[in-house]
C-alpha positions as CSV (number, residue, x, y, z in Angstrom):
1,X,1.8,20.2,3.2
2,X,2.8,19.5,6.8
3,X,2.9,23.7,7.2
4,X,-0.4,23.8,6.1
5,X,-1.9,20.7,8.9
6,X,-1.8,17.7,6.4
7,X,0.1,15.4,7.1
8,X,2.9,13.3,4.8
9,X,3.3,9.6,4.5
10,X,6.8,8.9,6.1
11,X,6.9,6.2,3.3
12,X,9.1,6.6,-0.1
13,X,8.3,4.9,-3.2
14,X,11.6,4.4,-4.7
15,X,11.6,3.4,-8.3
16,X,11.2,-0.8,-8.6
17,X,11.5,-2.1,-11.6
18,X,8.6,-4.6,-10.5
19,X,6.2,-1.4,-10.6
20,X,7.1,-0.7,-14.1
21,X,6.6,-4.6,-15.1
22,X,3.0,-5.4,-13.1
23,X,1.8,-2.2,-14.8
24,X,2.6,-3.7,-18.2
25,X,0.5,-6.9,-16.7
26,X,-2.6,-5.2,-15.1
27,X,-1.4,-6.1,-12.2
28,X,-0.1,-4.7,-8.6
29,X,3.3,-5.1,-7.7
30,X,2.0,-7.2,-5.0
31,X,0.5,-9.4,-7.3
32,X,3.0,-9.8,-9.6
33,X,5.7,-10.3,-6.5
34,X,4.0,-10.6,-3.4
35,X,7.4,-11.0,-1.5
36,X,9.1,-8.2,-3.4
37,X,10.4,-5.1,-1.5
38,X,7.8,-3.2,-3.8
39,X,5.2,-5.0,-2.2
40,X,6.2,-4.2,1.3
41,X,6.7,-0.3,0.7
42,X,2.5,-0.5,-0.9
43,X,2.2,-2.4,2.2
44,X,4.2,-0.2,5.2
45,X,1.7,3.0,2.8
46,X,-1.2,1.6,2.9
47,X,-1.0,0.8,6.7
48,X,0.0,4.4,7.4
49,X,-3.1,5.8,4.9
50,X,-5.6,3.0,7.2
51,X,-4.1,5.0,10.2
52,X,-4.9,8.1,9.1
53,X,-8.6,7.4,8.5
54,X,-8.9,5.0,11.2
55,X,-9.5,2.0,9.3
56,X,-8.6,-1.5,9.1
57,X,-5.7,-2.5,7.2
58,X,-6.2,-5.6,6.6
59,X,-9.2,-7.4,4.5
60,X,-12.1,-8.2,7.1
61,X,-13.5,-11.7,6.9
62,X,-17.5,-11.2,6.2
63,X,-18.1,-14.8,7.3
64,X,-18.9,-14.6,11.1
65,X,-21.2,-12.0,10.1
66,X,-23.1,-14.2,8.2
């Protein structure tokens, strides 16, 4: 991919057993174990995938624009 221009997360999703188990839940690992190392790596990808689109990573409060 990076031959080609587009770039690659620099973040690895190893296996986590808390994946497999908030799946079974309808839930996100960070909802299921919002402290869990699972939750970080969705975290440290999803900060690099805001990057790449120049967009905030974190959720905006709406209230001062009300």
């Amino acid at each position: 991919m990076a031959q080609f221009g587009i770039p690659v997360a620099p973040v690895v999703l190893p296996e986590r057993a808390v994946f497999h188990h908030s799946v079974g839940s309808g839930r996100t690992a960070q909802e299921a174990e919002p402290e869990s190392k699972a939750a970080a790596d969705i975290a440290l990808l999803w900060n690099w995938v805001c990057d790449q689109v120049n967009m905030p990573s974190h959720k905006q409060d709406d209230t001062k624009t009300r």
